[in-house]
C-alpha positions as CSV (number, residue, x, y, z in Angstrom):
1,X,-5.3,-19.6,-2.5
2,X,-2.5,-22.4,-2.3
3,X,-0.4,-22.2,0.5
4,X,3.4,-23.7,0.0
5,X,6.3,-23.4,2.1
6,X,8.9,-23.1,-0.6
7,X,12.3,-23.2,1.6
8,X,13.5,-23.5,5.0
9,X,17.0,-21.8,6.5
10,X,18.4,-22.1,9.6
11,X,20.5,-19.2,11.1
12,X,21.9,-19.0,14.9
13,X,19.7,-17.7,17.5
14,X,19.3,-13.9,16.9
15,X,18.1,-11.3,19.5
16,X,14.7,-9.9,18.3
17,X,14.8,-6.1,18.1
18,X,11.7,-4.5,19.6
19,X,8.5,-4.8,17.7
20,X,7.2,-2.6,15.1
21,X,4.9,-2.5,12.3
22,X,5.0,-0.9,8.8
23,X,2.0,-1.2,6.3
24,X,1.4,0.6,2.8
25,X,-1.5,0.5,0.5
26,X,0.5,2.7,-2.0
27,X,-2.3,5.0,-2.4
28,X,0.3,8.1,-1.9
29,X,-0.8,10.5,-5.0
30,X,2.6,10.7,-6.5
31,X,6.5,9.5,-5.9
32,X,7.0,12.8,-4.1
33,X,4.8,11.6,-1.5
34,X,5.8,8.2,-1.8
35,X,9.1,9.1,-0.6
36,X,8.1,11.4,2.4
37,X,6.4,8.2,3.7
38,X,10.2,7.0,4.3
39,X,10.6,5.2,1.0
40,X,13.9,5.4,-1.2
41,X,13.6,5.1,-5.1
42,X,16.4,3.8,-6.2
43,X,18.8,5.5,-8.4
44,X,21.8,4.5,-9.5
45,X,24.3,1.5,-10.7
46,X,25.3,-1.7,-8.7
47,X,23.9,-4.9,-7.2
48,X,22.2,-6.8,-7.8
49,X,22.0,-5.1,-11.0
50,X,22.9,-6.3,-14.1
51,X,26.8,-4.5,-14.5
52,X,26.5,-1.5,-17.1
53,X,22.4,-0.7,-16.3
54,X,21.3,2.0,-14.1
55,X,18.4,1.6,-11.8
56,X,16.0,5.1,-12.1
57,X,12.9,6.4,-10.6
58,X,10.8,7.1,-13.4
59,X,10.9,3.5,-13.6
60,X,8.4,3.9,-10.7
61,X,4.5,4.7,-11.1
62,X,1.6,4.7,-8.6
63,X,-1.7,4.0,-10.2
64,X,-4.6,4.0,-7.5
65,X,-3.0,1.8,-5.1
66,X,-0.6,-0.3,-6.9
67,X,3.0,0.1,-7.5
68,X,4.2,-0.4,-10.5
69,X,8.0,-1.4,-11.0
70,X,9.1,-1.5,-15.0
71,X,12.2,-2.4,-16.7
72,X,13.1,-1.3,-19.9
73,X,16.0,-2.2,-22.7
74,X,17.0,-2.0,-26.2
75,X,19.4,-5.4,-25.3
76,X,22.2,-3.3,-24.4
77,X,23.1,-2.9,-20.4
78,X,23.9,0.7,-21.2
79,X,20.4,1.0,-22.3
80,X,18.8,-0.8,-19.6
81,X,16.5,1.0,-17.0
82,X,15.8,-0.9,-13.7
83,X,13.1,-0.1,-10.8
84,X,13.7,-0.8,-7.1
85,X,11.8,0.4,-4.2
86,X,13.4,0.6,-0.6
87,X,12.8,0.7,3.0
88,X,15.1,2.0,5.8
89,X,16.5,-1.0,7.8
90,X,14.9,-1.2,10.7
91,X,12.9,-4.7,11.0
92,X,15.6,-7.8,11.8
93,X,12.3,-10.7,12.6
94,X,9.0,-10.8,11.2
95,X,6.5,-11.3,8.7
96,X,6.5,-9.7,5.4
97,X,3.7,-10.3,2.5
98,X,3.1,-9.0,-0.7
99,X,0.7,-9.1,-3.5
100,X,2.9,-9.3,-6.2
101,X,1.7,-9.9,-10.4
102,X,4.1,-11.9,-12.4
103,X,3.9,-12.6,-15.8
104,X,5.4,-15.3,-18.4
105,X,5.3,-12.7,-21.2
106,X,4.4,-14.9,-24.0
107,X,6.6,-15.0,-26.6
108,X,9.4,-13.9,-24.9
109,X,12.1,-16.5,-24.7
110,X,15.0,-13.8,-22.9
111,X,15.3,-15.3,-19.3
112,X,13.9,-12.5,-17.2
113,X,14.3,-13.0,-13.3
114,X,10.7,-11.0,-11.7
115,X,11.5,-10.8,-7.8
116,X,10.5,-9.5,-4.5
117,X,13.2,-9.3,-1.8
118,X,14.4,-8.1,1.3
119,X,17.9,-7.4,1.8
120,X,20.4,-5.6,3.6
121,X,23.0,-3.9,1.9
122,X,25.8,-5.8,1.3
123,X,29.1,-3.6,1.9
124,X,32.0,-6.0,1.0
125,X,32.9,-9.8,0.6
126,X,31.3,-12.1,2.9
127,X,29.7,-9.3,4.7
128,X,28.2,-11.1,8.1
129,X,25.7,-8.5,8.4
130,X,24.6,-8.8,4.9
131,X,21.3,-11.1,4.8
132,X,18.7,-11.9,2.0
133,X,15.5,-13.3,1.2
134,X,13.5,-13.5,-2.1
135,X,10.9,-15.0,-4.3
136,X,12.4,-15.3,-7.6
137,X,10.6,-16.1,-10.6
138,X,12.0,-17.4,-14.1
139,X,9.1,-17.5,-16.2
140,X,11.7,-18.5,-19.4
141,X,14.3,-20.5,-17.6
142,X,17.9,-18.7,-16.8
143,X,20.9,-19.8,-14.9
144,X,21.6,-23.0,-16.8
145,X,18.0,-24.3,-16.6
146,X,15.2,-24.0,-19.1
147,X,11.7,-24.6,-16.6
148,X,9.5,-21.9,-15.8
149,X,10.5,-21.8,-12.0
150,X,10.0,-20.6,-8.7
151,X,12.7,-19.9,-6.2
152,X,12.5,-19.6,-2.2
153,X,16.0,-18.1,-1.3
154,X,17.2,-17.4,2.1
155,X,20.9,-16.0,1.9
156,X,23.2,-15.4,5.0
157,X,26.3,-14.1,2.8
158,X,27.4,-13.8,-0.7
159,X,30.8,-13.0,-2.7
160,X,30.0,-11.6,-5.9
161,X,33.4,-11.7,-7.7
162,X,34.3,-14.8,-8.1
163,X,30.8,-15.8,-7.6
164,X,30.3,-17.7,-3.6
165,X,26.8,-17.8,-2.2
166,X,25.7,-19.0,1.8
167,X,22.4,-19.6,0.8
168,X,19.3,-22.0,0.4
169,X,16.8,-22.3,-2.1
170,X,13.5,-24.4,-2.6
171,X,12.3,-24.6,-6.3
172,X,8.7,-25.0,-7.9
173,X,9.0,-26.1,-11.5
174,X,5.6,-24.5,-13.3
175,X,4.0,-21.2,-14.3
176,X,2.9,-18.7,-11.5
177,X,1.5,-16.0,-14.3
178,X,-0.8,-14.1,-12.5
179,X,-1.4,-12.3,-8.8
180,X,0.6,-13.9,-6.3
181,X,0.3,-13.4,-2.2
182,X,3.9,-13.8,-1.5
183,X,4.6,-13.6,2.1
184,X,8.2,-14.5,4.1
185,X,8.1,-15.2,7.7
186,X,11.7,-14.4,9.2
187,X,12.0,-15.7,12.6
188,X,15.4,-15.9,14.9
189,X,16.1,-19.4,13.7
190,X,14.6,-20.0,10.4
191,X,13.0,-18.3,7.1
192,X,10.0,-19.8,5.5
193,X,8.4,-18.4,2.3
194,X,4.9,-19.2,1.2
195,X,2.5,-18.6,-2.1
């Protein structure tokens, strides 16, 4: 296992909430029960989305204790099917990890951002209690760039239209095909990410 602190943000002293924890195996027998755990399968359009695609369920499976999260298109954003999983909002500081499988599909050139986040929903403009954090993973380049890449993002804010981000981001050039431990440590102060 490598360890490697990807990125580093500083934020101004928070107030911790009180403690809690929250662990799943995903070993629920079926997205029924998955979601009378407390989770929320995303349905719908919008952010972070790509604009004309519609993020649905059945883009969801449990298969013995993993969670499988598929997209699917013809090349068409009317056509496109996204997955996103949910929690309620209710941890502000802590430590998240997850064992996460990317892929570099090869022969795939399309750049295809693979990523596992925690956000807060982000209700208009410059929204100050909008926060983010990610791993995200460009197996075939995107945004400008043409490395396989992966990011350590810590956002406080974002515009989306015309695009301004408050954020920071560390970036490993190289391929992470393959089962990942991807853990974020979110303390009062600062956000580290680790491999």
């Amino acid at each position: 296992m490598r360890a490697l602190l990807l990125g580093l943000l500083t934020f101004p002293a928070l107030a911790a909430p009180s403690g809690g924890e929250f662990f799943d195996d995903f070993s629920q027998p079926d997205l029924d029960a998955l979601r009378a755990s407390g989770w929320v399968l995303r349905d719908g359009t919008g952010h972070p989305g790509l604009p004309g695609s519609r993020f649905t369920p059945g883009q969801l499976t449990l298969d013995g204790g993993l969670l499988k999260l598929r997209i699917s298109t013809d090349g068409t954003p009317g056509n496109t099917a996204l997955a996103q999983l949910c929690a309620p909002r209710k941890f502000l500081i802590g430590t998240t990890t997850a064992r996460v499988r990317l892929r570099d599909s090869a022969g795939a050139r399309d750049p295809v951002i693979q990523s596992f986040f925690l956000a807060s929903p982000l209700k208009h403009d410059y929204d100050p209690d909008f926060s983010e954090v990610d791993f995200e993973y460009l197996p075939h380049g995107g945004w400008g760039e043409p490395e396989t890449r992966l990011y350590g993002v810590s956002w406080q804010t974002v515009r989306i239209d015309p695009w301004q981000s408050f954020n920071q981001a560390s970036i490993v050039k190289g391929s992470f095909d393959g089962w990942q431990v991807l853990t974020v440590q979110v303390e009062a102060t600062r956000t580290r990410h680790y491999v």
